[in-house]
C-alpha positions in Angstrom: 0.0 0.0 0.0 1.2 3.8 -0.6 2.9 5.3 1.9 0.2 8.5 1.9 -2.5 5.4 2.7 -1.0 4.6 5.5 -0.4 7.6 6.9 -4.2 8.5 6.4 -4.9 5.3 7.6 -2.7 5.8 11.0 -4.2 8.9 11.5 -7.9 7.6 11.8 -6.5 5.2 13.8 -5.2 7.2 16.5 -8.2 8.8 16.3 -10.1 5.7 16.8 -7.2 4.9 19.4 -7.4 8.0 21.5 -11.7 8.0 21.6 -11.6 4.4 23.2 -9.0 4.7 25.0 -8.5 8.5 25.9 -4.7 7.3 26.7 -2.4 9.8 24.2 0.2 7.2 24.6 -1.8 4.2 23.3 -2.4 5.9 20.8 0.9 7.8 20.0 2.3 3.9 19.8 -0.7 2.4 17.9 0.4 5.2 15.1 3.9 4.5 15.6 3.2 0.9 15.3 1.2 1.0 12.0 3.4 3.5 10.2 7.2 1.8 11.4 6.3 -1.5 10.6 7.5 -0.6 7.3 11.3 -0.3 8.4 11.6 -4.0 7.2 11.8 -2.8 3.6 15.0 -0.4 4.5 16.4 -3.6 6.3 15.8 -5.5 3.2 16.8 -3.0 0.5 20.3 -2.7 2.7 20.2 -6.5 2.5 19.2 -7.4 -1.0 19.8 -4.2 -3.2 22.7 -3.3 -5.2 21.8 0.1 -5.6 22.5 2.8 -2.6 19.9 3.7 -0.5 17.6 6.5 -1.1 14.0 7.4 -0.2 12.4 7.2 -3.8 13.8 3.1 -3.5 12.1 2.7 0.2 8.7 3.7 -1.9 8.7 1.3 -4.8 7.6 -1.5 -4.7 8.9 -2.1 -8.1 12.3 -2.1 -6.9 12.0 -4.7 -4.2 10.2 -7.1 -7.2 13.6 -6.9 -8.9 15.4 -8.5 -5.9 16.0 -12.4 -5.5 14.8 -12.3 -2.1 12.4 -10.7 0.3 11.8 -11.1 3.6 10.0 -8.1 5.4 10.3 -9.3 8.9 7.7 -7.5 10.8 5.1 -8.2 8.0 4.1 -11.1 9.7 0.7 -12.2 10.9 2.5 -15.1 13.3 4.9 -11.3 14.6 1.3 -10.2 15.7 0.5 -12.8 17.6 3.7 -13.2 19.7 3.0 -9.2 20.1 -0.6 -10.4 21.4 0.6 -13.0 23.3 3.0 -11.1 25.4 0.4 -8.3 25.7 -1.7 -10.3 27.3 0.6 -12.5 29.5 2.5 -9.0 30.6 -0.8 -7.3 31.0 0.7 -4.6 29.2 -1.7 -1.9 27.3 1.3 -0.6 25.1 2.2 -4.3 23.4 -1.8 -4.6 22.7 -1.2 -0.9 21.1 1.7 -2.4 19.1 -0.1 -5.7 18.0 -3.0 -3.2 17.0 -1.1 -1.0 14.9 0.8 -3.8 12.6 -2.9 -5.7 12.5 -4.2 -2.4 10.6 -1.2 -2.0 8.4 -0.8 -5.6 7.4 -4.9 -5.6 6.5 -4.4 -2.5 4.4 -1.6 -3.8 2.7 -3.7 -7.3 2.1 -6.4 -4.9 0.1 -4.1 -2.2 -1.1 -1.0 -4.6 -2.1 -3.6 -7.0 -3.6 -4.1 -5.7 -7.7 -5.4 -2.5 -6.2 -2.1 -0.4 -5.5 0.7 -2.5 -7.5 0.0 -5.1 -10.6 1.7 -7.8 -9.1 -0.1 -10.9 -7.6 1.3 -12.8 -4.3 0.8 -16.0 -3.0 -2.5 -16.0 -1.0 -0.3 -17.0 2.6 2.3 -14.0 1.3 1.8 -12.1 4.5 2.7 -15.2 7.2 6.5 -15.1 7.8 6.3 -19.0 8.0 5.2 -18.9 4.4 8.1 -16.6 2.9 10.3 -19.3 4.8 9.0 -22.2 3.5 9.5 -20.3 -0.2 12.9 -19.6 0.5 12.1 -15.8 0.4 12.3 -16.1 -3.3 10.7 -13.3 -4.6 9.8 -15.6 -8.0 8.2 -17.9 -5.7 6.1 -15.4 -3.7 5.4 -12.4 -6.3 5.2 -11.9 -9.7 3.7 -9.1 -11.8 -0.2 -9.1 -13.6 -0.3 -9.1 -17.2 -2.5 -6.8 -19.0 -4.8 -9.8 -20.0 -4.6 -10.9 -15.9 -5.6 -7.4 -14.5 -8.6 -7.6 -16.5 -9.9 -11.0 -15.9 -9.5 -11.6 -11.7 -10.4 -14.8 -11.4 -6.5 -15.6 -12.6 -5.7 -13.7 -9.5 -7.0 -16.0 -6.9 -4.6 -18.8 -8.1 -1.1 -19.1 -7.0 1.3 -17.3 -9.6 
């Protein structure tokens, strides 16, 4: 999803945040959460690039399609439920903020990332760590980009690439 989206999306959420909870720092790390989740693709452009980097890379998806792996560690739905897990065996309100914040951003990249913000079509289980594992990371495995005949006809989209 665009990085504008998620911002917008952040936003509403610390709204949303902030009227349940009335508890600015809930809600400060929600936001935080949802928006820095995305540092995983600066650890993998460091990792898998060749090319210095700069900001206009750590916004394209594109360029991350032309590496041969990609992990994105904290996009990871099993991550969340560690983050859950310890929330609720610490009691602690700011790990359930945390947990909260990656669940929105990993949803809105599920719809945005999904033929709606990129042409590209990923495995169905592309947002479980356990599954980029199991693939090797291997971004030919996990991604590859919709044809012009594809983007038109969606039903090819539901069917591992």
């Amino acid at each position: 999803m665009k990085p504008l989206w998620h911002g917008i999306a952040g936003a509403a959420l610390g709204l949303a945040a902030y009227k349940v909870t009335g508890s600015w720092e809930f809600t400060s790390v929600t936001v935080a959460a949802e928006i820095l989740i995305d540092i995983d693709h600066i650890l993998d452009h460091l990792i898998q690039s060749d090319k210095p980097f700069d900001i206009q890379a750590f916004f394209s998806f594109d360029e991350s399609l032309k590496w041969k792996k990609i992990m994105f560690v904290f996009h990871s739905y099993e991550l969340i439920l560690l983050m859950a897990i310890a929330a609720f065996y610490f009691s602690n309100p700011l790990l359930w903020a945390v947990a909260l914040g990656m669940l929105v951003h990993l949803i809105l990249d599920e719809i945005g990332n999904r033929n709606v913000s990129f042409p590209i079509h990923m495995v169905p289980a592309f947002y479980f760590f356990s599954c980029r594992l199991i693939n090797g990371f291997s971004v030919k495995k996990l991604i590859h980009r919709l044809q012009e005949q594809e983007i038109s006809n969606g039903d090819k989209c539901l069917k591992n690439g």
